[in-house]
C-alpha atoms as a printed R data frame, in Angstrom:
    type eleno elety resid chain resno       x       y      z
1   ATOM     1    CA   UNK     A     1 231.680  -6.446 52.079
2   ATOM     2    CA   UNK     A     2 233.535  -7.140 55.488
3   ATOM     3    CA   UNK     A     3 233.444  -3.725 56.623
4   ATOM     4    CA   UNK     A     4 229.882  -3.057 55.257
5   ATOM     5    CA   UNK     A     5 228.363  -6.626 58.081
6   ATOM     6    CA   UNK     A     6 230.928  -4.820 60.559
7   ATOM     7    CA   UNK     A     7 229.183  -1.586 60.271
8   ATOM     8    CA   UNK     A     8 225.639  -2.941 60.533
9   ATOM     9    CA   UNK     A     9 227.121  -5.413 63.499
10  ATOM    10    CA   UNK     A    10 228.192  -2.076 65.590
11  ATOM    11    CA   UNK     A    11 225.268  -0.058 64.468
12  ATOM    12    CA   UNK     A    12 223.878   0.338 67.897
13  ATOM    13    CA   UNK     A    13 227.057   2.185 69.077
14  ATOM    14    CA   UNK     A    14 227.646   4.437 66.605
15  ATOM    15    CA   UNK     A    15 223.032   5.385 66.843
16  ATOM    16    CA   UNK     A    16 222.258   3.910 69.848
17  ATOM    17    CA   UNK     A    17 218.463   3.362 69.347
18  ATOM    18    CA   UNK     A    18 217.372   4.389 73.099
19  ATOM    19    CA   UNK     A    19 219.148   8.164 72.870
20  ATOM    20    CA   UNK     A    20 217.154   8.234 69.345
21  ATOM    21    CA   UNK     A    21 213.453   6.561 70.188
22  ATOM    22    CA   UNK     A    22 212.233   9.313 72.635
23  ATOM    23    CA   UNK     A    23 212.657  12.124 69.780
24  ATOM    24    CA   UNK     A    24 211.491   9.475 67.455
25  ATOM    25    CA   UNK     A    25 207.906   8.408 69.183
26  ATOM    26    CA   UNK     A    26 207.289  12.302 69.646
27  ATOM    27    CA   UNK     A    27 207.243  13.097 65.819
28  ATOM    28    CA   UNK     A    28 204.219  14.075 63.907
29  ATOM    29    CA   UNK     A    29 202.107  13.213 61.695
30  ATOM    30    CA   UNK     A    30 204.148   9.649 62.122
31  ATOM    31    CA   UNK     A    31 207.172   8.698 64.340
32  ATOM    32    CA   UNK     A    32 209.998   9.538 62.057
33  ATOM    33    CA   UNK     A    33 213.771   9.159 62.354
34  ATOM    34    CA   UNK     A    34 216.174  11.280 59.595
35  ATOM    35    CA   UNK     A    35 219.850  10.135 59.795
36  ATOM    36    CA   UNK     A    36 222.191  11.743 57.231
37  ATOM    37    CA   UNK     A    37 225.720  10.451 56.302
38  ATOM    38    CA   UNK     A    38 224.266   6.803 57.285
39  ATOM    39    CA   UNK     A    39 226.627   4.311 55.774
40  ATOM    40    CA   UNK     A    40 230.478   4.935 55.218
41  ATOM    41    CA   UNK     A    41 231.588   6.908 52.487
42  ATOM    42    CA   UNK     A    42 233.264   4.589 50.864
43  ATOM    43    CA   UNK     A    43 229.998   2.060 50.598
44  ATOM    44    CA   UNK     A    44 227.595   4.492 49.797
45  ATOM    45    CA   UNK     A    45 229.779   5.659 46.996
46  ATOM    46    CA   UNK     A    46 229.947   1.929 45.481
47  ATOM    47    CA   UNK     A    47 226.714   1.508 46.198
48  ATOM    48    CA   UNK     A    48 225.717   4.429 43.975
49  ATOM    49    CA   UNK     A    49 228.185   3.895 41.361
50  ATOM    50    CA   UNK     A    50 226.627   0.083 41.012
51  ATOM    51    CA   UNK     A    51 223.079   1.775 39.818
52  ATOM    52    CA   UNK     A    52 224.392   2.595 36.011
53  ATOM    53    CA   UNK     A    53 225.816  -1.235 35.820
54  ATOM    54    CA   UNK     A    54 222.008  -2.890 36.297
55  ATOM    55    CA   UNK     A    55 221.210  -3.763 32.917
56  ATOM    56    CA   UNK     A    56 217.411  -2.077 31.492
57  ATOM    57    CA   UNK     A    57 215.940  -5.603 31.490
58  ATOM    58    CA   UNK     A    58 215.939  -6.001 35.421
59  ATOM    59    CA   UNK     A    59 214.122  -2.371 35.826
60  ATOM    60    CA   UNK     A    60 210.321  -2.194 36.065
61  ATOM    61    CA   UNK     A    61 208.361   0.381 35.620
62  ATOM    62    CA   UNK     A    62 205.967   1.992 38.068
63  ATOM    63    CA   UNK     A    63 202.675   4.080 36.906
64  ATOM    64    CA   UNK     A    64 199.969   5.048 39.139
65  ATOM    65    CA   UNK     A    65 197.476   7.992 38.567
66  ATOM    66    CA   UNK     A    66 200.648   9.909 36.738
67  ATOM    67    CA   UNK     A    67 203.090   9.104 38.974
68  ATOM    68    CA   UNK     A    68 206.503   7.301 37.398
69  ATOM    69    CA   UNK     A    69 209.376   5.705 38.632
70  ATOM    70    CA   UNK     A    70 211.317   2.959 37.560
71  ATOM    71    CA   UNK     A    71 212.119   0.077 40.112
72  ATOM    72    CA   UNK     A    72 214.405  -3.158 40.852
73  ATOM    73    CA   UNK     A    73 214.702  -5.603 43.173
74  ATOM    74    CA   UNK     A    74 217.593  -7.685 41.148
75  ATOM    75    CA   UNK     A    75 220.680  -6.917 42.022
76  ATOM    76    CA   UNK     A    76 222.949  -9.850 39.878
77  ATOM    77    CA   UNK     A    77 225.039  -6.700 38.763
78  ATOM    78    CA   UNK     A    78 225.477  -5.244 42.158
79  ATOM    79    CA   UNK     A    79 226.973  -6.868 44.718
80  ATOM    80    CA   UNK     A    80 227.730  -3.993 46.974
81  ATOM    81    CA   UNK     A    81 223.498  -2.998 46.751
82  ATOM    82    CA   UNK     A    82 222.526  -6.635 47.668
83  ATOM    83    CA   UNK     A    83 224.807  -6.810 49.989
84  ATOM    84    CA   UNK     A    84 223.913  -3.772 51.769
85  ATOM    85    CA   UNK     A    85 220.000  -5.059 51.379
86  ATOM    86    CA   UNK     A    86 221.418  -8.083 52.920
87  ATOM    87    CA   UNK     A    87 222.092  -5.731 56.284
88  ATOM    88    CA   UNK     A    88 219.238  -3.634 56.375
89  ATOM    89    CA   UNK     A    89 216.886  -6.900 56.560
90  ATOM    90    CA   UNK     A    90 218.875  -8.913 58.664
91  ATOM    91    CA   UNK     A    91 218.094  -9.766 62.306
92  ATOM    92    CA   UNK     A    92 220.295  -6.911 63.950
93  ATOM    93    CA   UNK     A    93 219.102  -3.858 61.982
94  ATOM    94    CA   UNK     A    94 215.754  -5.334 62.917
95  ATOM    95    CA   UNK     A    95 217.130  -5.577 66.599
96  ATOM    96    CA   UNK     A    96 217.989  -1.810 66.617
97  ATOM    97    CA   UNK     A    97 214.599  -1.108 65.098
98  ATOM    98    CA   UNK     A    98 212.943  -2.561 67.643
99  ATOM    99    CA   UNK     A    99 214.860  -0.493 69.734
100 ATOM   100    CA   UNK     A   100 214.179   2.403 68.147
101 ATOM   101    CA   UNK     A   101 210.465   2.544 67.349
102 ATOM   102    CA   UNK     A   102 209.085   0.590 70.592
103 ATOM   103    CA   UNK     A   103 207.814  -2.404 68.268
104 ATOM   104    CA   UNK     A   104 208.407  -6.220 68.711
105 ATOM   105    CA   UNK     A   105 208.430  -8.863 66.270
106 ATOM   106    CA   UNK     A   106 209.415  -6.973 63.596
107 ATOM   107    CA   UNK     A   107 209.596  -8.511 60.197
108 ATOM   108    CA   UNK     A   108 211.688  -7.862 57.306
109 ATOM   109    CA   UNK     A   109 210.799  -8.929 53.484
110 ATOM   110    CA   UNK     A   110 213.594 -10.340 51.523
111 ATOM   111    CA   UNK     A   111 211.512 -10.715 48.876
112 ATOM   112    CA   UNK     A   112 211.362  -6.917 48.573
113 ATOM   113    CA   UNK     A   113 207.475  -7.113 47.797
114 ATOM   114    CA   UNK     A   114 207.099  -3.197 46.746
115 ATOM   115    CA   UNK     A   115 210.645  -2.239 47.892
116 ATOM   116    CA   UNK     A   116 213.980  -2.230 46.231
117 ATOM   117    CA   UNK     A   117 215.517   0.332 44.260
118 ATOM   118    CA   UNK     A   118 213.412   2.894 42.655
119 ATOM   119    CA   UNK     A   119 214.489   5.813 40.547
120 ATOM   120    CA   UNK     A   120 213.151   9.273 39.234
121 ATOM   121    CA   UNK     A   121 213.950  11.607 36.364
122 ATOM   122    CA   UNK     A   122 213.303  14.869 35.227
123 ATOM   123    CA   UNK     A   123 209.797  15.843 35.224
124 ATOM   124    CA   UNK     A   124 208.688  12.674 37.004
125 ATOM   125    CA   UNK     A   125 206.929  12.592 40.358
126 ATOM   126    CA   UNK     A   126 205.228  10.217 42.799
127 ATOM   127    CA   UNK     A   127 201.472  11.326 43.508
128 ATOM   128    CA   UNK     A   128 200.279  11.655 47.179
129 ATOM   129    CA   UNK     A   129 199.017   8.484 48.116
130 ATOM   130    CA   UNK     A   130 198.761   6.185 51.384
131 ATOM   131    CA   UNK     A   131 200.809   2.669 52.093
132 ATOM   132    CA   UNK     A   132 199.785  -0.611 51.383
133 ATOM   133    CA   UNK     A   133 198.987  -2.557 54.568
134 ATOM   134    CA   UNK     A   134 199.079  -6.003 54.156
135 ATOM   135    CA   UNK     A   135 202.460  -8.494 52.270
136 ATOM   136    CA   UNK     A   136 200.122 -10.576 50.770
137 ATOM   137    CA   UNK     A   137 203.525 -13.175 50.002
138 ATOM   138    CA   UNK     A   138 203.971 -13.122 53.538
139 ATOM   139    CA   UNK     A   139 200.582 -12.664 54.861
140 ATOM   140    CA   UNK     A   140 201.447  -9.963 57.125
141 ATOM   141    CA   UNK     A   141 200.908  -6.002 58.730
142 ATOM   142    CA   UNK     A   142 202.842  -3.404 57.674
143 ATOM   143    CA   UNK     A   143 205.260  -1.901 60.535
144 ATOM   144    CA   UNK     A   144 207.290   0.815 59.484
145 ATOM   145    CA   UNK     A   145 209.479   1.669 56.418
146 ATOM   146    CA   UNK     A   146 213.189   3.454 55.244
147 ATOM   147    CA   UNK     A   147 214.508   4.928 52.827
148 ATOM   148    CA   UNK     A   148 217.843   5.356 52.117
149 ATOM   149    CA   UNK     A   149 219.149   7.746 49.172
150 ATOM   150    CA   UNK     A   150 221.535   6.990 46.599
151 ATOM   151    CA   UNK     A   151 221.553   9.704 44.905
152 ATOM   152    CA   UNK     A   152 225.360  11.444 44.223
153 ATOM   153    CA   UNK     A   153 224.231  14.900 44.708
154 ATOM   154    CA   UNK     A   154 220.705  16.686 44.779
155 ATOM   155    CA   UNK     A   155 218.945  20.652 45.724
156 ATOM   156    CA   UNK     A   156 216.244  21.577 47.337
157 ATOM   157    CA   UNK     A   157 215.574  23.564 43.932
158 ATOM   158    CA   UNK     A   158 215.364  20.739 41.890
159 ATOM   159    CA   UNK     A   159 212.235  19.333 44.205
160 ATOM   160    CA   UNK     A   160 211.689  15.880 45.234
161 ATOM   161    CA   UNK     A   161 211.617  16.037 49.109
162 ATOM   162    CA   UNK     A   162 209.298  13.337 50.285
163 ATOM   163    CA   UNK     A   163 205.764  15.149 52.015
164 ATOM   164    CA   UNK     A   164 204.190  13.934 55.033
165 ATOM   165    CA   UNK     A   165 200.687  15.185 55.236
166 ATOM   166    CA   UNK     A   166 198.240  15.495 58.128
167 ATOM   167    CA   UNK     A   167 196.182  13.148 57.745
168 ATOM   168    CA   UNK     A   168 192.754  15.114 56.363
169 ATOM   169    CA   UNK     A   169 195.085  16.001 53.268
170 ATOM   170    CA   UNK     A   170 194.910  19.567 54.134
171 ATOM   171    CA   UNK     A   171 198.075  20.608 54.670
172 ATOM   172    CA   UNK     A   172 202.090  19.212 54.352
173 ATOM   173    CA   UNK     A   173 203.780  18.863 57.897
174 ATOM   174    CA   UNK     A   174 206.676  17.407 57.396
175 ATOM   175    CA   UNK     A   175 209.632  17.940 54.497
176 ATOM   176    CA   UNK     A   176 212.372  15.774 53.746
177 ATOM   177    CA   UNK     A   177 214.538  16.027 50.687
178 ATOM   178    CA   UNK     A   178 216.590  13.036 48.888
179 ATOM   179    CA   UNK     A   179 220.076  14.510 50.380
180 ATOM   180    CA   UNK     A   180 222.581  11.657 49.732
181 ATOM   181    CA   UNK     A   181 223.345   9.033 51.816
182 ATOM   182    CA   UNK     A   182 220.299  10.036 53.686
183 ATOM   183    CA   UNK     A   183 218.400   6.973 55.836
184 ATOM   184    CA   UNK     A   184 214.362   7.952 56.933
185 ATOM   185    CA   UNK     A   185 212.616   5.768 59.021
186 ATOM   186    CA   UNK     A   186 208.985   5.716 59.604
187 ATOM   187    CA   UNK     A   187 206.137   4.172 61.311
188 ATOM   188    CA   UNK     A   188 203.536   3.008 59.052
189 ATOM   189    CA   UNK     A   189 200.171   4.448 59.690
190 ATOM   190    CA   UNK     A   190 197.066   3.901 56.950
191 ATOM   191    CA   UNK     A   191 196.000   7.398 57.359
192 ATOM   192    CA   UNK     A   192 199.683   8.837 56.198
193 ATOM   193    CA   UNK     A   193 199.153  10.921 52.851
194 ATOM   194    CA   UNK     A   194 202.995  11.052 51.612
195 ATOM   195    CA   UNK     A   195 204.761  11.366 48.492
196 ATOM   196    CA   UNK     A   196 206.930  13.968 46.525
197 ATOM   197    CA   UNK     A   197 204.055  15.813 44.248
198 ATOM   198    CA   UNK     A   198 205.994  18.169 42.455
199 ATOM   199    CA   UNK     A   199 207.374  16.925 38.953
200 ATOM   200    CA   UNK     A   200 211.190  16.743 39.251
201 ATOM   201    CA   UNK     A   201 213.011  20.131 37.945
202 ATOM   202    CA   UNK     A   202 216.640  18.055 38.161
203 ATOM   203    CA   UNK     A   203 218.989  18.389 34.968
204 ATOM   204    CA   UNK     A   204 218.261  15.657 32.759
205 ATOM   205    CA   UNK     A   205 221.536  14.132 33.796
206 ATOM   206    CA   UNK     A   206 220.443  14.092 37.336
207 ATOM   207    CA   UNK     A   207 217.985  11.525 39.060
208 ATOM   208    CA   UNK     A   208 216.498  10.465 42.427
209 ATOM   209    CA   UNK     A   209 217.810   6.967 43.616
210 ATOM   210    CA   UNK     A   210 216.908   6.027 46.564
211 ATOM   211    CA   UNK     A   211 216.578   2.244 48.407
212 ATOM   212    CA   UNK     A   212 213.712   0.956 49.839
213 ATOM   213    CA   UNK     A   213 212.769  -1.115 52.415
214 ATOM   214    CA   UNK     A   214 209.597  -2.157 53.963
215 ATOM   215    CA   UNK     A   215 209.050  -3.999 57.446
216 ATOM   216    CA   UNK     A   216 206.267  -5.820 59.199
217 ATOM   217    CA   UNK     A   217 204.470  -6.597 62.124
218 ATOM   218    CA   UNK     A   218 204.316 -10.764 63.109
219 ATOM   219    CA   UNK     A   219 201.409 -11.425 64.752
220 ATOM   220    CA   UNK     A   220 200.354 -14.958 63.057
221 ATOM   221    CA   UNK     A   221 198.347 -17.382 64.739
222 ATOM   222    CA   UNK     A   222 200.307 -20.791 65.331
223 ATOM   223    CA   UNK     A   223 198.621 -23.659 63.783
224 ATOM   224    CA   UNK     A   224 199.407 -26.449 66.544
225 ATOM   225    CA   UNK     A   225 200.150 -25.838 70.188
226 ATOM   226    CA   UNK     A   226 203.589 -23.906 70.339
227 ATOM   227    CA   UNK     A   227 206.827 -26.093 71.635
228 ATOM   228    CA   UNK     A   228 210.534 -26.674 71.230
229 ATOM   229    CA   UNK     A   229 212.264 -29.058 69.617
230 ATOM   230    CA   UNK     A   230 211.264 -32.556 70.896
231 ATOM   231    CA   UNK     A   231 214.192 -34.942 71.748
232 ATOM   232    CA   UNK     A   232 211.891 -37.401 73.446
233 ATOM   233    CA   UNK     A   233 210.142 -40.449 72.348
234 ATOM   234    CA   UNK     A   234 207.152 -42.304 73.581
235 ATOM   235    CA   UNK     A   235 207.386 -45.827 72.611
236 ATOM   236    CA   UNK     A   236 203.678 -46.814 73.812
237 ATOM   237    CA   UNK     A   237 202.192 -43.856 71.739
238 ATOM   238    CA   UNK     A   238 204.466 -43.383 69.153
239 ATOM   239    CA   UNK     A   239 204.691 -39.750 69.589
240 ATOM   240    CA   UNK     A   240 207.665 -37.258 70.523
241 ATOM   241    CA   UNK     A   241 207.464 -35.230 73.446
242 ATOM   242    CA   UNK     A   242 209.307 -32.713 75.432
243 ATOM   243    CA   UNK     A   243 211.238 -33.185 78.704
244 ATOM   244    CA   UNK     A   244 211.834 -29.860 80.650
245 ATOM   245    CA   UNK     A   245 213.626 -31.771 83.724
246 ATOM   246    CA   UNK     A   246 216.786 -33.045 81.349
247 ATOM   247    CA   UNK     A   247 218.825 -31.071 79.413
C-alpha cells in the first residue's frame, strides 16, 4: 500500500505532465493521453488478481441498447483496487492532471457515480454512444476521464479496442486496445461517439477488466460572499469577521 501512495506521490517525475500536455492538447477527435506499463508490476498484478475475490453480489449489471458489462464500485474484498482508487482520485493525481490537460479545478468523484470496475466477456460489447455530462450527486460538468486496464493478457484479434469517432459518426479515428496495465486519459467532449462495437471474440476464459474513473469541472456558484476562516469577533454586532492586518 506504501509503495502504491509513494508511486502516485512521485508521479510527476517519473510522467512529468508538461513534456506530455503539448502532444496531449494536439490529439484528435479529443485530447488523449495513452500510457502503457502505468503502475508497478507488482500492483497491477495484485490489483488484477483481487478481481476473482469480489463476491457476485457486489457486481451490477450494465444493459443499454445491447451493450453488456458487468460493473462494481465495492471494493470490501480488495484492498489493493480501493486503494489504488484511493490514488487516482486524490488531490495529486488531480494536480498532475491539471498539468496535463490545461484544466483547473478539477474534480474527482469518490462516489464513483458511473465509474468503477467494469468487466466484459465473450461475445459482449459496449455500443457507440456519447458521455454523460452532468454528476447529478455532485451537481457538476464532466472534465475528462481514464481508464486503466486490468486485464492479465489480451490481442488485438480478440477485439475490444476502445473507438473514438469523428464526431458526425462517419468514420473511427482513433484505436486503442485494452493492453494490460494500460492508463487512457481523455478530455470529455459531448460530441465524442466512443465505445468498443465489435462483440468480444476472447476465449471464454478471457475477459476485459478495466478501471474507471471519471473527473469534473468545479465551477459552482458560492452561496454567501467568499472568505476565510474568521478568528474575529464583533461584540457590538455579534458577528465574526476577518482581520487581514494580524496574523
Amino acid at each position: 500500500m506504501i509503495d502504491l501512495y509513494n508511486y502516485f506521490n512521485n508521479l510527476h517525475l517519473k510522467y512529468n505532465p508538461k513534456e506530455y500536455s503539448l502532444d496531449y492538447l494536439q490529439k484528435e477527435p479529443v485530447p488523449y493521453l495513452v500510457i502503457d506499463d502505468f503502475v508497478p508490476n507488482d500492483i497491477f498484478v495484485e490489483a488484477q488478481a483481487e478481481i476473482a475475490c469480489i463476491p457476485d453480489h457486489q457486481w451490477t449489471k450494465f444493459t443499454r441498447k445491447g451493450s453488456l458489462m458487468r460493473e462494481c464500485k465495492l471494493f470490501s474484498n480488495a484492498p489493493i483496487l480501493q486503494t489504488l482508487t484511493h490514488c487516482f482520485n486524490s488531490g495529486v493525481f488531480l494536480n498532475w492532471l491539471e498539468a496535463l490537460t490545461g484544466k483547473d479545478r478539477i474534480i474527482s468523484d469518490p462516489k464513483l457515480v458511473g465509474a468503477g470496475l467494469s468487466t466484459c466477456s465473450q461475445g459482449h460489447f459496449l455500443n457507440l454512444h456519447t458521455d454523460f455530462n452532468w454528476n447529478e450527486q455532485l451537481h457538476l460538468n464532466r472534465s475528462c476521464s481514464a481508464i486503466l486496464y486490468l486485464n492479465p493478457t489480451w490481442d488485438e484479434e480478440w477485439n475490444g479496442a476502445l473507438e473514438f469517432w469523428d464526431f458526425e459518426r462517419i468514420e473511427c479515428l482513433v484505436k486503442t486496445y485494452p493492453m494490460p496495465n494500460r492508463l487512457i486519459i481523455w478530455d470529455y467532449d459531448e460530441r465524442l461517439i466512443h465505445g468498443y462495437p465489435q462483440p468480444l471474440a476472447c476465449p471464454a476464459d478471457q475477459q476485459r477488466e478495466n478501471l474507471r474513473l471519471f473527473y469534473y469541472a468545479s465551477n459552482s456558484t458560492p452561496i454567501s460572499t467568499p472568505h476565510r476562516s474568521l478568528y474575529w469577533w464583533d461584540d457590538k454586532t455579534k458577528t465574526p469577521f476577518d482581520n487581514r492586518n494580524e496574523r
